[in-house]
C-alpha positions in Angstrom: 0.0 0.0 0.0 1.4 3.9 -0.6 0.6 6.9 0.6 -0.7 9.4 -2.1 -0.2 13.1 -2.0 -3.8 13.1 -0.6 -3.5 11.0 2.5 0.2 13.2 3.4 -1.7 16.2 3.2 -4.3 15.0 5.4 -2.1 13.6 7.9 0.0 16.6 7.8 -3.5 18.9 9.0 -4.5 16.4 11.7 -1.2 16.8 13.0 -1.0 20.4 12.7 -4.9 20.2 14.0 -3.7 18.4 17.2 -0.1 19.7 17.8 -0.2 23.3 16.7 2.5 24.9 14.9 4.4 26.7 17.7 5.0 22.7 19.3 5.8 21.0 16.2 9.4 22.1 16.1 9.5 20.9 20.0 8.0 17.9 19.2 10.2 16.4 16.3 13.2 18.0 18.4 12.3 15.5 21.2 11.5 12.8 18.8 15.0 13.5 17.5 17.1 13.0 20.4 15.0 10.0 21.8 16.2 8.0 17.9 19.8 9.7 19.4 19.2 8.2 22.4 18.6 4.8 21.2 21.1 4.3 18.4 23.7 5.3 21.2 21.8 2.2 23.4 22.6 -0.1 20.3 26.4 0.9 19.5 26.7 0.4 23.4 25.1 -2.7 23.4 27.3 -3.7 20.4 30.6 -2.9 22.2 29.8 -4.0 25.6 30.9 -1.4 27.0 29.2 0.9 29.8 28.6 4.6 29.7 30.0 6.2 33.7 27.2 7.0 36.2 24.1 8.4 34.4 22.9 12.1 35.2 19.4 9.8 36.7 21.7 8.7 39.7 22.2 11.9 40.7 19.1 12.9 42.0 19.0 10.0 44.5 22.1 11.3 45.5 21.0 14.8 45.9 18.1 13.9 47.6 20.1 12.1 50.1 22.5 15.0 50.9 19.1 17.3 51.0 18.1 14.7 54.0 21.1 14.9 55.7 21.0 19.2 55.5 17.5 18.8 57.2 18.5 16.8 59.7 21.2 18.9 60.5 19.0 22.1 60.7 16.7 20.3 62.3 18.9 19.2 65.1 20.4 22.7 65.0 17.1 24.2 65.5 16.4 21.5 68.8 19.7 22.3 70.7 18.4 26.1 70.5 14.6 25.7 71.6 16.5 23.6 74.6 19.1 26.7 75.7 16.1 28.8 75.4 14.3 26.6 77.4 17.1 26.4 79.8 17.2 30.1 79.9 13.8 30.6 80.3 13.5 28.1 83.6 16.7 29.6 85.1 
């Protein structure tokens, strides 16, 4: 089965229909890098080898080191509601 000129045209309208035109240019630019994306996966694949830490492993990590800062603040902030405390009684 082909496509005529006909059945393009209407595609391209529906699309245009459902997109817009300002996101069409976002669109295929995502659509781009995901193909990117996966032809890297395949030459990896290929070779065997593996890429270093991936930017996704990072955000565990920050979050973990944003735990620890509000524990310490937290702790911070208990020691001086106790010396006030203190104060207060004596």
């Amino acid at each position: 089965m082909s496509f005529g000129i006909w059945q393009i045209v209407l595609i391209v309208l529906v699309v245009v229909l459902v997109f817009g035109a300002n996101k069409i240019p976002r669109v295929m630019g995502d659509f781009a890098k995901g193909i990117k994306s996966f032809k890297a996966g395949l030459k990896e694949g290929e070779t065997g080898e593996a890429k270093p830490a991936s930017p996704a492993s990072q955000p565990a990590q920050s979050a973990q080191d944003d735990a620890k800062a509000i524990n310490a603040e937290t702790t911070a902030a208990d020691a001086g509601s106790v010396k006030k405390d203190e104060a207060a009684k004596g």
